[in-house]
Residue, then its C-alpha position, 0 to 999 in steps of 0.5 A: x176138305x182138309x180135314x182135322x189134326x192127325x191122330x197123333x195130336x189129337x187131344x180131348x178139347x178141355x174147358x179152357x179149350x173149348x172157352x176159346x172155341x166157344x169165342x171164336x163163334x164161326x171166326x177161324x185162327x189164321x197163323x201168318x209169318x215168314x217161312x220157317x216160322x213154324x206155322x204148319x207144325x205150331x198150327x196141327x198142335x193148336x188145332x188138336x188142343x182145341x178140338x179144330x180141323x187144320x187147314x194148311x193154304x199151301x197144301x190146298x194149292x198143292x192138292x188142287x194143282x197136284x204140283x209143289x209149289x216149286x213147281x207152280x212157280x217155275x211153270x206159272x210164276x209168282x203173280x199166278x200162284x198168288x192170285x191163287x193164294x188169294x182164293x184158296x184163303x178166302x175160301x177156307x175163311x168162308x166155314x169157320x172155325x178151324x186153324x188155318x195156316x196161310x204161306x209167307x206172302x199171302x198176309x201181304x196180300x191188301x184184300x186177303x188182309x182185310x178178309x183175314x181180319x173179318x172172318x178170322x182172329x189172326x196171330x204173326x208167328x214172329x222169328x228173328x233170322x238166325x232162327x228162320x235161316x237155320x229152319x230154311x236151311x233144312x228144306x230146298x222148298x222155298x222158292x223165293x229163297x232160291x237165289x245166289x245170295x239166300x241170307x240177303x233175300x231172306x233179310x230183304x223180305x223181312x224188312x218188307x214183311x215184318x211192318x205188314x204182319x205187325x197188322x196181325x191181331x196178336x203176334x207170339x215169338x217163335x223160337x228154337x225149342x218146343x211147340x207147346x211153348x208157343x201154343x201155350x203163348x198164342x192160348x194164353x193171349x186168347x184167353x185174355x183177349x176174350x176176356x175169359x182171365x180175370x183181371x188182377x185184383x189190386x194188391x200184391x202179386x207174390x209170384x212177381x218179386x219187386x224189382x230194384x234198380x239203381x240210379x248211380x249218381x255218385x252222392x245223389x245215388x237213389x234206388x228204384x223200387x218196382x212191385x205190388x203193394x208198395x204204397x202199404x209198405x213205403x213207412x218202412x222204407x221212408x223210415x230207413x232212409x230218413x229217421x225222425x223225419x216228417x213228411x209233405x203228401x202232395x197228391x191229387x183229388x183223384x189219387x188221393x181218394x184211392x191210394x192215399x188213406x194207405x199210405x197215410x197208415x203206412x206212416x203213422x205205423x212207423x210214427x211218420x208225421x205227414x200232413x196231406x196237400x191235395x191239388x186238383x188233377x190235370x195237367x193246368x195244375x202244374x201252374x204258378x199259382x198252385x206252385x205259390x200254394x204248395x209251397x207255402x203249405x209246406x212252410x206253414x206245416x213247419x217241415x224243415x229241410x231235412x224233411x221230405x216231400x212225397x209226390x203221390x200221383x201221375x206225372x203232373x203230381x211228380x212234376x210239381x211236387x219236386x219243384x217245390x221240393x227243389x225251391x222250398x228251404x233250397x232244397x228238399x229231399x223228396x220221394x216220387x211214389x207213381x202211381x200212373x204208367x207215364x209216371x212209373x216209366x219216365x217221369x219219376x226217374x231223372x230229376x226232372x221238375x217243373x211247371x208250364x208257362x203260358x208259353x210252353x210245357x215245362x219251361x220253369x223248373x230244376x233238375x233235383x233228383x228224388x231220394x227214393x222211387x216207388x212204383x207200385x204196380x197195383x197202382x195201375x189196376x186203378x187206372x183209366x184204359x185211357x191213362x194207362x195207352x197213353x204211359x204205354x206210348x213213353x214204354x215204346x219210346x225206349x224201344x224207338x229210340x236205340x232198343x229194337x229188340x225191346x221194341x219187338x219184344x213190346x210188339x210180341x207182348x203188350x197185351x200181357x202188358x196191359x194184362x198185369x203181373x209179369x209182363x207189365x212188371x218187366x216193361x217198366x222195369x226195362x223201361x226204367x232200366x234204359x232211362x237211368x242209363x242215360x240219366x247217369x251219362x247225362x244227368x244234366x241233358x248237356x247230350x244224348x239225354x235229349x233223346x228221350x224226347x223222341x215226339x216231344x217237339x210235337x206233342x208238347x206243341x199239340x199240348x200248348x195249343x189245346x190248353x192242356x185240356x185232357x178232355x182233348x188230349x193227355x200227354x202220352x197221346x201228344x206222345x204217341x202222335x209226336x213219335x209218329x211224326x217224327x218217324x213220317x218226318x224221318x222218312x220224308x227227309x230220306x233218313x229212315x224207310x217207311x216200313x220202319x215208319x208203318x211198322x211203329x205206326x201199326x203198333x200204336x194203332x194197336x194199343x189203341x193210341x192216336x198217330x195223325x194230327x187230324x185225331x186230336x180234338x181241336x183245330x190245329x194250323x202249320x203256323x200255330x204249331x210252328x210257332x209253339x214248337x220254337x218254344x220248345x226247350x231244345x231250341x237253340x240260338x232260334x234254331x230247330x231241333x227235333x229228335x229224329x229216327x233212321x229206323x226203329x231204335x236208330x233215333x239221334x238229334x237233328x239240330x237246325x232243322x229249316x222251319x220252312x221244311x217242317x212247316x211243308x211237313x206239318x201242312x202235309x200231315x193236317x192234311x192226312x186223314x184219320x187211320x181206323x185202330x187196329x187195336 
């Protein structure tokens, strides 16, 4: 039944087609979105290019009825044509595989989604209103759209829509123009998510240019660098910004035996004197006594003030090196050269240095801005999946916080992001974009500053209490989990919707980050975690203070926040199971 594409897109399947084919076993693609996505017209092209029959669920309802579906609606009504919806798409997902395009609601369905994601890989065609209206517009066909007010009803399934079909497997922008560009989007993630693309290798990529942005702070002005293959070309650089000058390589065990021999020959190809400092890795070597040491190392190496410290590493590394940069001599310059996703989007950036007490994260420091930032992009070919989820929850950070569209553009795009080249290059630039802004309006976090500390409150107490250990836990994850608090905890205080809250749920769960309390590794209380949180360095005159949300990229400072109210919260949250990953 329903048979193939039509002669007119019919196309000889060639080898990247019949790759994709061949994954996809007896799995069909199912096509979800709103009306007006496109799914019909998208779905015939992709089922020609790849050789498959396409099947249209509405067309089938229409055919088995002979009547539109205005027409069932009017005479059966709505919870008639969606129980019907509901078989029509499981029978069409029992012979695979073939594209299917499904109607607006039916992926809202909680058992046709879960049908859809066992037999099926399933792709959101995801538009922004002004295009779906201007597509509607042109049908008299939408049933749910025949109201008094159809702008406003359209805006209203949106919002009750979108967090659910963020559950889909991929999800590709829809936009005005041709077809192809989205069938070549929904191939090309295909392709990666089969594994059928090789990786990038480490090194430059010369189709993505380096990207430079500036951090305008007056006499402490610095620029960010973002590329491939920084690392062999930083002498020159370091060269021009400081000549004569000689130099302190902080790294760690595990940077050091990947990274650190090029960068050492970068230096001695421009006649750089540097002596290497080598710490161990984790986050407990952001302590006092390994501060004591590298400061003296840095003495004894005879740098003077004029010198420069380089910080090679994640965010532990930039962390303690610019505190010593700030403390040694009073003050060194010093250059931040990430090498971890965490690092290249936030902590290289702002001038934020430091260690941890006993008593919390980050609570003795300074604010010294870098000279220079290099974040080398091939760095990230070297990194743990793990490290590298756990950068990705401070990229959505930026999103949360006062960007949607970034947020949606993440939701389109990450894993081209977790792919390399492009993709990732302009998620940590636009990352590192939205952090200098605020930077230069607050360099000091005397304001608005504290709001990239979106989840911190959370993470940083998860942090405290399992020791740093990042068996346990590594900070993105505290992160991701911290964020989703907020969000449940916005939601709670009436502050935000809780599509808004399940939606940025769903698109951690996704990447493969955690979201519940009950998914880190040790045994956690309210009372332990209250407690840790009033260590936290926005707490003001014993007073709480946590970064909150109305909706996604709506997030603002909630100042005096009742402990009690947080401790009903906290209780309500250990007591959440653990989500499965969609991701």
């Amino acid at each position: 039944m329903g048979a193939a594409a039509t002669d007119l897109y019919k196309f000889e399947p060639d080898a990247r087609a019949k790759a994709i084919v061949s994954a996809l076993g007896s799995k069909s693609l199912v096509l979800v979105g709103m009306m007006g996505a496109g799914k019909t017209s998208v779905g015939k092209r992709l089922a020609a290019r790849l050789g498959l029959d396409f099947l249209d669920a509405d067309a089938e309802i229409e055919s088995a009825h002979r009547m539109t579906i205005p027409e069932i609606f009017a005479k059966h009504g709505e919870a008639y044509f969606r129980e019907g919806e509901r078989k029509v798409v499981a029978r069409l997902l029992d012979s695979g595989p073939r594209v299917i395009a499904t109607g607006g609601g039916a992926f809202i369905h909680a058992a046709t989604r879960s049908r859809i994601k066992q037999q099926a890989v399933s792709v959101w065609l995801k538009a922004d209103f002004d295009v779906l209206m201007r597509r509607v517009r042109k049908k008299s066909n939408r049933p749910l759209l025949q109201t008094s007010d159809p702008e406003g009803t359209l805006l209203r399934l949106i919002e009750e829509r979108y967090p659910i079909y963020a559950e889909a497997d991929h999800a590709v922008l829809s936009k005005d123009g041709p077809h192809e560009i989205v069938i070549e989007d929904i191939l090309r993630i295909l392709e990666h998510d089969f594994g059928l693309t090789s990786p990038q290798p480490p090194g430059r990529d010369e189709s993505v240019p380096d990207v430079t942005l500036k951090v305008g702070l007056g006499a402490r002005a610095y620029d960010i660098v973002i590329g491939g293959a920084l690392i062999r070309t930083a002498g020159e650089r370091i060269a021009a910004l400081a000549p004569k000058s000689n130099c302190a390589i902080i790294t760690d065990a595990q940077v050091a035996a990947l990274h650190l021999p090029a960068l050492q020959a970068s230096l001695d190809a421009v006649g750089i004197r540097h002596t290497s400092i080598v710490i161990p890795p984790g986050e407990a070597s952001k302590s006092y006594a390994q501060f004591e040491r590298l400061c003296d190392a840095v003495i004894s190496a005879k740098l003077e003030r004029r010198d420069l410290i380089i910080a090679l590493g994640g965010g532990v590394v930039g962390d303690l090196a610019g505190f010593v940069a700030a403390s040694v001599r009073r003050g060194m310059a010093f250059v931040q050269m990430p090498t971890s996703l965490l690092a290249q989007v936030d902590s290289s950036v702002g001038g934020k240095t430091g260690i941890n007490s006993p008593f919390g994260k980050n609570l003795i420091g300074a604010f010294h801005q870098p000279a220079l930032v290099l974040a080398d992009t091939a760095c990230l070919d070297t990194l743990p999946l793990r490290e590298f989820k756990a950068g990705y929850a401070e990229v959505a950070k930026y999103g949360l916080i006062d960007d949607p569209e970034f947020f949606y553009w993440l939701e389109a795009n990450w894993r081209d992001v977790f792919a390399g080249g492009a993709a990732r290059q302009e998620a940590i630039a636009r990352s590192c974009a939205a952090k200098a802004a605020v930077v230069e309006r607050d360099e000091f976090e005397t304001g608005d500053r504290a709001l990239l500390n979106l989840g911190h409150t959370f993470g940083h107490a998860f942090e405290r209490l399992t020791h740093y250990d990042s068996a346990k836990l590594v900070h993105g994850e505290g992160v991701a989990v911290g964020m989703a608090c907020a969000f449940r905890f916005s939601v709670k205080r009436g502050l935000c919707s809780g599509q808004d809250a399940h939606r940025m749920e769903v698109h951690l769960r996704q990447v493969g980050l955690p979201t519940r309390i009950r998914q880190i590794q040790q045994d956690l209380t309210a009372d332990a975690l209250l407690e840790a949180m009033f260590q936290d360095k926005k707490v003001e005159r014993g007073a709480l203070t946590f970064i909150l949300a109305r909706g996604i990229g709506q997030s603002f400072i909630a100042k005096n926040v009742p402990a009690d109210e947080v401790h009903a919260f906290l209780n309500e949250e250990l007591a959440l199971q653990e989500p499965g990953y969609d991701g």
